[in-house]
N, C-alpha and C positions, 0 to 999 in steps of 0.2 A: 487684245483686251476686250474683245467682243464676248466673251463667256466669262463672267464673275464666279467663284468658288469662296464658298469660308460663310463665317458665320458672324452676324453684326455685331457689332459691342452690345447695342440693345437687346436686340435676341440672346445673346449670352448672359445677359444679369437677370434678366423674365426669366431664364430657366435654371438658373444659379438659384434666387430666392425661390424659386417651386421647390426645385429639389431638395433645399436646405430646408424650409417649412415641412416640408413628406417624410425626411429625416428626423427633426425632432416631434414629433406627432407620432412617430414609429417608436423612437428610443422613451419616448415618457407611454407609452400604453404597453409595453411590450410588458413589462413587469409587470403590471395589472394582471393581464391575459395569461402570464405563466405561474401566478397565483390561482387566479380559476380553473386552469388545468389539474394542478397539484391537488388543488380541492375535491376536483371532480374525482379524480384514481381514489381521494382516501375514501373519500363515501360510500366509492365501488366497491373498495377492498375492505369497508366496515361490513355494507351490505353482505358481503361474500364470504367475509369471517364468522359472523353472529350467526348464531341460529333461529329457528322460526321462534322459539320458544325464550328468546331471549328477553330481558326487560328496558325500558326506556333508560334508563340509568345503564344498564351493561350495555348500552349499544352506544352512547355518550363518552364512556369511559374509555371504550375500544374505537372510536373514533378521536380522541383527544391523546392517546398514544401515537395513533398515522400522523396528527397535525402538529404533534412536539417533535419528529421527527422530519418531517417537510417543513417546519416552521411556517405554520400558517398563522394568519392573524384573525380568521375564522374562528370563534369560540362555539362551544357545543352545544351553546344555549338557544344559537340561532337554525341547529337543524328542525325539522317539521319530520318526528319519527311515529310513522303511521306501516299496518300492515295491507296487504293486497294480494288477496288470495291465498294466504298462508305464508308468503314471504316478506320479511321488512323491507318497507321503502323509507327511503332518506332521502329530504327535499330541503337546500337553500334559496335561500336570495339574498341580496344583500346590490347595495350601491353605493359606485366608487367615482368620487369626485377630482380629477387631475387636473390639476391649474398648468395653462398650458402658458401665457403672457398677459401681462393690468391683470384687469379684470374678467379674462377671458379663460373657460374650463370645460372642462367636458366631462359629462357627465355618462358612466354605462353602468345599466343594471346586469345586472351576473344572476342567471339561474343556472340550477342543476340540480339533478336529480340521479338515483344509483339505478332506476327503472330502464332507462331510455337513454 
């Protein structure tokens, strides 16, 4: 009995409530994050579709096509549709508020752009 092995009752609930905290902070932000993603490919693939010569409305329209199909909650009204160097760019932002427990939330700002 001179060599103890195993792991304390105390020590196992300290890392039981960690891991269970890491867990739901992972499952409540994951959907966030695979919405920003989603967003990000349509804006590319607005960007990639439209042509230089296209208008703020025809690049709204064909970006509200990508996002009724991804089902984003992104509306068109929030892109920032500007040109750079002869090609369109499309810029959001927006921020998403997750209530995590009380009064306790996290908040992340989401940018993107079809530039970069």
């Amino acid at each position: 009995m001179k060599y103890q092995r195993g792991v304390a009752l105390g020590g196992l609930m300290f890392w039981s409530v960690v891991i269970i905290l890491a867990a739901v902070l992972i499952l409540k932000v994951a959907p966030t994050f695979i919405d920003y993603q989603k967003a990000v490919k349509d804006i590319k693939a607005t960007a990639a579709k439209v042509g230089p010569e296209s208008t703020v409305a025809d690049v709204r329209k064909a970006y509200e096509k990508f996002a009724e199909i991804d089902m984003l909650d992104l509306p068109s009204s929030q892109l920032d549709i500007s040109k750079d160097g002869g090609r369109i760019v499309i810029e959001f932002s927006y921020e998403k508020r997750i209530p995590l427990f009380w009064n306790v939330s996290l908040l992340i700002d989401y940018k993107g752009s079809s530039a970069g």
